[in-house]
Backbone as XML, in Angstrom:
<?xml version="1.0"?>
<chain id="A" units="angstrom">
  <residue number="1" name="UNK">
    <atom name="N" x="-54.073" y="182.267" z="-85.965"/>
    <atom name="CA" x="-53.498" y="182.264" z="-87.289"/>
    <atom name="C" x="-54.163" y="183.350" z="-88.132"/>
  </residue>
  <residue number="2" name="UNK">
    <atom name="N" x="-53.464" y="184.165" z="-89.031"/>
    <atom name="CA" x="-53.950" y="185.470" z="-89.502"/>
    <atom name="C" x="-54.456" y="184.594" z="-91.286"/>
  </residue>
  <residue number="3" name="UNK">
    <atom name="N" x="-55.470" y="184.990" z="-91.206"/>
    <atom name="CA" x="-56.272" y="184.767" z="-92.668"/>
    <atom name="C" x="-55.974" y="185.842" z="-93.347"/>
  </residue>
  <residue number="4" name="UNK">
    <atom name="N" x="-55.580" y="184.808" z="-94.907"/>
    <atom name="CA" x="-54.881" y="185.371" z="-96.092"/>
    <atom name="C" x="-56.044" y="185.826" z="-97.157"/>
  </residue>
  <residue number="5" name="UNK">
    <atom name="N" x="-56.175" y="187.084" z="-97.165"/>
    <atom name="CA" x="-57.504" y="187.407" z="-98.157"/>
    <atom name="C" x="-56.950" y="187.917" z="-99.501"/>
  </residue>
  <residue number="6" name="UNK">
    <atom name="N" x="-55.758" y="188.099" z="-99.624"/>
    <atom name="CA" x="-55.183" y="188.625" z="-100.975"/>
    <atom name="C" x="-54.220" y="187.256" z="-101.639"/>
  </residue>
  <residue number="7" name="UNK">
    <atom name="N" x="-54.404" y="187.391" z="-103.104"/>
    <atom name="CA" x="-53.804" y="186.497" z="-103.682"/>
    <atom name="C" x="-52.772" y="186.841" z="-104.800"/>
  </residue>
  <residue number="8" name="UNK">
    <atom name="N" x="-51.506" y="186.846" z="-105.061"/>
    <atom name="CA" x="-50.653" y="187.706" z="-105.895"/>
    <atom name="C" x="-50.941" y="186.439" z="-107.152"/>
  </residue>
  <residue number="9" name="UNK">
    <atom name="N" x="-51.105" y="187.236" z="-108.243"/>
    <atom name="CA" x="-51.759" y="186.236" z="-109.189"/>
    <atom name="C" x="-50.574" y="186.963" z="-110.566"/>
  </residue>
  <residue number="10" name="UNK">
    <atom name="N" x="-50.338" y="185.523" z="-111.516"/>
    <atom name="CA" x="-49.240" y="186.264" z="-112.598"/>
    <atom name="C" x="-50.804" y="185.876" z="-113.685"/>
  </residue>
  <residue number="11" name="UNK">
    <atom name="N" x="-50.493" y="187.097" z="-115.073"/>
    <atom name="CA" x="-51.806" y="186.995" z="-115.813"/>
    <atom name="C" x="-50.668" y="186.230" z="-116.903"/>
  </residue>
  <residue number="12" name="UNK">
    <atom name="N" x="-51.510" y="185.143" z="-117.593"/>
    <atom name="CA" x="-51.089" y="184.033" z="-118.311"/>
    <atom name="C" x="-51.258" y="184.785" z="-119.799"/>
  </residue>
  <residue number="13" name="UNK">
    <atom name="N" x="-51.608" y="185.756" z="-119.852"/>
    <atom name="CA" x="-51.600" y="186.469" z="-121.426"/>
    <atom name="C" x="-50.024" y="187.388" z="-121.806"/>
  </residue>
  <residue number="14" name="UNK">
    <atom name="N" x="-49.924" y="187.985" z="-120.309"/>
    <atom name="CA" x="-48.783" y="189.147" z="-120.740"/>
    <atom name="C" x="-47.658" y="188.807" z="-119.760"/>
  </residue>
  <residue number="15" name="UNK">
    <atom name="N" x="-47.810" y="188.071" z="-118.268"/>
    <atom name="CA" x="-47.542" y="187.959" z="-117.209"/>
    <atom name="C" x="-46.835" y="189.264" z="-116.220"/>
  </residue>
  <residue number="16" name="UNK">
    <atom name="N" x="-47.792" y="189.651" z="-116.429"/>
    <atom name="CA" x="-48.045" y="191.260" z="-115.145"/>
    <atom name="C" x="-48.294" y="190.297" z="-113.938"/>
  </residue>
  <residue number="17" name="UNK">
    <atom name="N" x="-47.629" y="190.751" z="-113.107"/>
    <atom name="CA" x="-48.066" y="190.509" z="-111.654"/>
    <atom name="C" x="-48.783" y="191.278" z="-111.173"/>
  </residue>
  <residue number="18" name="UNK">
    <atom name="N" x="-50.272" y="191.295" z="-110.323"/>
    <atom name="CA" x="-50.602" y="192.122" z="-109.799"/>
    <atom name="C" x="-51.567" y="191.347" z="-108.348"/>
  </residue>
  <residue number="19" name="UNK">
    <atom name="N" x="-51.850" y="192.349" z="-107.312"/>
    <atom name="CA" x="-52.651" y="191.433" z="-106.233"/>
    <atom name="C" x="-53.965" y="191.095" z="-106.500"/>
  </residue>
  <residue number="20" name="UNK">
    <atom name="N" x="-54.927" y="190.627" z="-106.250"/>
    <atom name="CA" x="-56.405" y="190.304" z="-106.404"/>
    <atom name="C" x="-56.961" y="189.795" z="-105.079"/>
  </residue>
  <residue number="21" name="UNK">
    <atom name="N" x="-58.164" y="190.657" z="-104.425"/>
    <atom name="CA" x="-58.864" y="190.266" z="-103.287"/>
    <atom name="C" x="-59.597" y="188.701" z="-103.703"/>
  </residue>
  <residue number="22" name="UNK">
    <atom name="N" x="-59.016" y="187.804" z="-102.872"/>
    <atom name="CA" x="-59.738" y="186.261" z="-102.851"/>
    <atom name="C" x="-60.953" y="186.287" z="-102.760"/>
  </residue>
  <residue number="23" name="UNK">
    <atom name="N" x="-62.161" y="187.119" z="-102.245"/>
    <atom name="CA" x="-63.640" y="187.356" z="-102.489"/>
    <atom name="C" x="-64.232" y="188.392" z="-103.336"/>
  </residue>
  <residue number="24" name="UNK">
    <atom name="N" x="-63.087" y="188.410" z="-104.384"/>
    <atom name="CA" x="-63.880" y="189.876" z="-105.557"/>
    <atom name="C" x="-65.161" y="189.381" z="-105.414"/>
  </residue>
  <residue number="25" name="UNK">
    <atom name="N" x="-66.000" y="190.484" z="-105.524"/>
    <atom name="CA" x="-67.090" y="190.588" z="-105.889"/>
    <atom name="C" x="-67.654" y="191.295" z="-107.238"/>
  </residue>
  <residue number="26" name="UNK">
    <atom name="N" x="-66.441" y="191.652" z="-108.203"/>
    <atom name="CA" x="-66.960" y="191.999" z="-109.633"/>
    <atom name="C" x="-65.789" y="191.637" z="-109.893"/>
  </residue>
  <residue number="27" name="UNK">
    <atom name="N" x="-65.675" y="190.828" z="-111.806"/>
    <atom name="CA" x="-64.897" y="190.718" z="-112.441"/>
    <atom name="C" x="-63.166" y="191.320" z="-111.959"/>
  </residue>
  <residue number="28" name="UNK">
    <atom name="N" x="-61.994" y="190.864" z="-112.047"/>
    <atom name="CA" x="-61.155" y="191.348" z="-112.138"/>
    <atom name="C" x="-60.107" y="190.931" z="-113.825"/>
  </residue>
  <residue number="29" name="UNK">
    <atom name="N" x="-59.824" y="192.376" z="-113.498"/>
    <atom name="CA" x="-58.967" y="192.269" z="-115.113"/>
    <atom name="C" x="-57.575" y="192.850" z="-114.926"/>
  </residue>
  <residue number="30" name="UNK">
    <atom name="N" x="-56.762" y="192.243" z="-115.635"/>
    <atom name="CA" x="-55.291" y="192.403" z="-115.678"/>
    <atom name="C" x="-55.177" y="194.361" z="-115.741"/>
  </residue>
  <residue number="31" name="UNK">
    <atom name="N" x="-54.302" y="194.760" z="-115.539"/>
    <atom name="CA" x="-54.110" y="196.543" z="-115.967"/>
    <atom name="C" x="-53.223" y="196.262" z="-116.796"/>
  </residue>
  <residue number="32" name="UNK">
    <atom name="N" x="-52.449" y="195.363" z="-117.415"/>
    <atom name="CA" x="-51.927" y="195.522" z="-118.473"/>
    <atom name="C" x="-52.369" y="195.571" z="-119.736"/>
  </residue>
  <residue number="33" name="UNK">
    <atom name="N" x="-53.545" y="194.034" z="-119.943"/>
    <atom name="CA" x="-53.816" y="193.487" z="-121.276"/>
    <atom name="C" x="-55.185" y="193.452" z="-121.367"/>
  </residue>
  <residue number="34" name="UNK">
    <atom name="N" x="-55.662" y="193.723" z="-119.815"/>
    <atom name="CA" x="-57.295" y="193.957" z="-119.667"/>
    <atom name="C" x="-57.927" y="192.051" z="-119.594"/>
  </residue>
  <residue number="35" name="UNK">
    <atom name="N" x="-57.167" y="191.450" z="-119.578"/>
    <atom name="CA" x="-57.357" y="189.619" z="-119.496"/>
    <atom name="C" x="-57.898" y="189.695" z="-118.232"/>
  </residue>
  <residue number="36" name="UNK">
    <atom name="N" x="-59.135" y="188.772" z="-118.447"/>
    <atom name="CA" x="-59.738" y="187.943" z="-116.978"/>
    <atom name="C" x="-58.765" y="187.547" z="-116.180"/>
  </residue>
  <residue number="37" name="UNK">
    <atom name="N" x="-58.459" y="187.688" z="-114.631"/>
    <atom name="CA" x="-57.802" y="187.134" z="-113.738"/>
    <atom name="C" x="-59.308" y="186.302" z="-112.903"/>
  </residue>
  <residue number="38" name="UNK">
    <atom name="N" x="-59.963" y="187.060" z="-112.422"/>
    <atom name="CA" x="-60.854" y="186.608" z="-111.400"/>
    <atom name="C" x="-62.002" y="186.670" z="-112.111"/>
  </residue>
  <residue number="39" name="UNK">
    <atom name="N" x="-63.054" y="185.720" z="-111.008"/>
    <atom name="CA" x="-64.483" y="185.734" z="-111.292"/>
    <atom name="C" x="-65.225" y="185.738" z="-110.218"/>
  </residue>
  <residue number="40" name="UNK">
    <atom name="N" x="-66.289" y="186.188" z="-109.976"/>
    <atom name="CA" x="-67.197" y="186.169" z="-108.733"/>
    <atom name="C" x="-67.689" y="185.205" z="-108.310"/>
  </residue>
  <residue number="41" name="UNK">
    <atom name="N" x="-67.767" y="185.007" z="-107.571"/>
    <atom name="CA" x="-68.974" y="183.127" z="-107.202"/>
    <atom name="C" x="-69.881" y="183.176" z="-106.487"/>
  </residue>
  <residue number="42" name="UNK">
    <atom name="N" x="-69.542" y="184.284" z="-105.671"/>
    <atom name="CA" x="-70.726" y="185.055" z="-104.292"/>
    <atom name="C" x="-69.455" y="184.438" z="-103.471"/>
  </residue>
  <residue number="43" name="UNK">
    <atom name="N" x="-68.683" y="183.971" z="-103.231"/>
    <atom name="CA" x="-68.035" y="183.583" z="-101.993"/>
    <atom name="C" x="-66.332" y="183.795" z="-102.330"/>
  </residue>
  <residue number="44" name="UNK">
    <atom name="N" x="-65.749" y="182.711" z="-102.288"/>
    <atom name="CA" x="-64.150" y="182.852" z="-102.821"/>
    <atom name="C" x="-64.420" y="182.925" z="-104.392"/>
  </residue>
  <residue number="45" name="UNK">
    <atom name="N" x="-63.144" y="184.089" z="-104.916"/>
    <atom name="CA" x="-63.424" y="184.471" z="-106.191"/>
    <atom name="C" x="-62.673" y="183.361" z="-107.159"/>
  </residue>
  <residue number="46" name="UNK">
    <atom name="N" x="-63.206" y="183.076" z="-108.720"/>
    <atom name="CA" x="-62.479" y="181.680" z="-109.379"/>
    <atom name="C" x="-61.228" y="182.531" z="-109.744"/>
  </residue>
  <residue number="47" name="UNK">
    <atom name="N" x="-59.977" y="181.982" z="-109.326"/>
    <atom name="CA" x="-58.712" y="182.886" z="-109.695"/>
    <atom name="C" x="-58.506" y="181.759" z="-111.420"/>
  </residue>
  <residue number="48" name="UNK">
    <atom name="N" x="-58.775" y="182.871" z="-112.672"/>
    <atom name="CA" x="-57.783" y="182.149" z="-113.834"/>
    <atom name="C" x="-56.469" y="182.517" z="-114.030"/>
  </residue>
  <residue number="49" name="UNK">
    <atom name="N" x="-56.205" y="183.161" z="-113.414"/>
    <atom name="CA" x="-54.362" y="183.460" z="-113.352"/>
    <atom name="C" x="-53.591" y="182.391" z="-112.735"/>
  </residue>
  <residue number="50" name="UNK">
    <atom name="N" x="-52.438" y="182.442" z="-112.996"/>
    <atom name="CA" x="-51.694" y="181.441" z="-112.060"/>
    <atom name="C" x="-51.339" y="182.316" z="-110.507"/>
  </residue>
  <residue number="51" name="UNK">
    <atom name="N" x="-51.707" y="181.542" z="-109.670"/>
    <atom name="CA" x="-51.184" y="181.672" z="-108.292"/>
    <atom name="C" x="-49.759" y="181.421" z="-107.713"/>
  </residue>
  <residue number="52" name="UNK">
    <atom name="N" x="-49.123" y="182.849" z="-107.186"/>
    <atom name="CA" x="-47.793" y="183.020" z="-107.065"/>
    <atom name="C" x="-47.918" y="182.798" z="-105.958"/>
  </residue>
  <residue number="53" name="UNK">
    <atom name="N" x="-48.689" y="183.770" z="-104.546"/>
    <atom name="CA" x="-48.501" y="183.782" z="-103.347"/>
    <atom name="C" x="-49.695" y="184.176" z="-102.848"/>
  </residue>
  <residue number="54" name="UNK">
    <atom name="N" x="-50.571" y="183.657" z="-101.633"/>
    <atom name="CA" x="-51.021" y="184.331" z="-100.665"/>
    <atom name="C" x="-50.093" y="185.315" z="-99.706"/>
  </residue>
  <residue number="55" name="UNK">
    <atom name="N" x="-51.149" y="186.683" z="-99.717"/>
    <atom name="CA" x="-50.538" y="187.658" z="-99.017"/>
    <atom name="C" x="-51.762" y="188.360" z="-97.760"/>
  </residue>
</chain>
């Protein structure tokens, strides 16, 4: 079974779709509105966006 490391995430401020690696390891921010999507944890990243799809 092929492991899903990308997560298509909608941002809850502007709703841009964009992808986000499931183990960021630094902050991720929207390219639209610059809004927190992700957070680091050292392991799987905290997604605050809503989750559309693993890809």
């Amino acid at each position: 079974m092929e492991k899903k490391s990308y997560v298509k995430v909608k941002c809850h401020e502007c709703g841009n779709e964009q992808n986000v690696f499931g183990r960021a390891s630094t902050e991720v921010k929207c390219t639209k509105c610059n809004a927190v999507l992700a957070l680091p944890t050292g392991g799987k990243a905290h997604i605050k966006a809503e989750i559309i799809e693993l890809i």
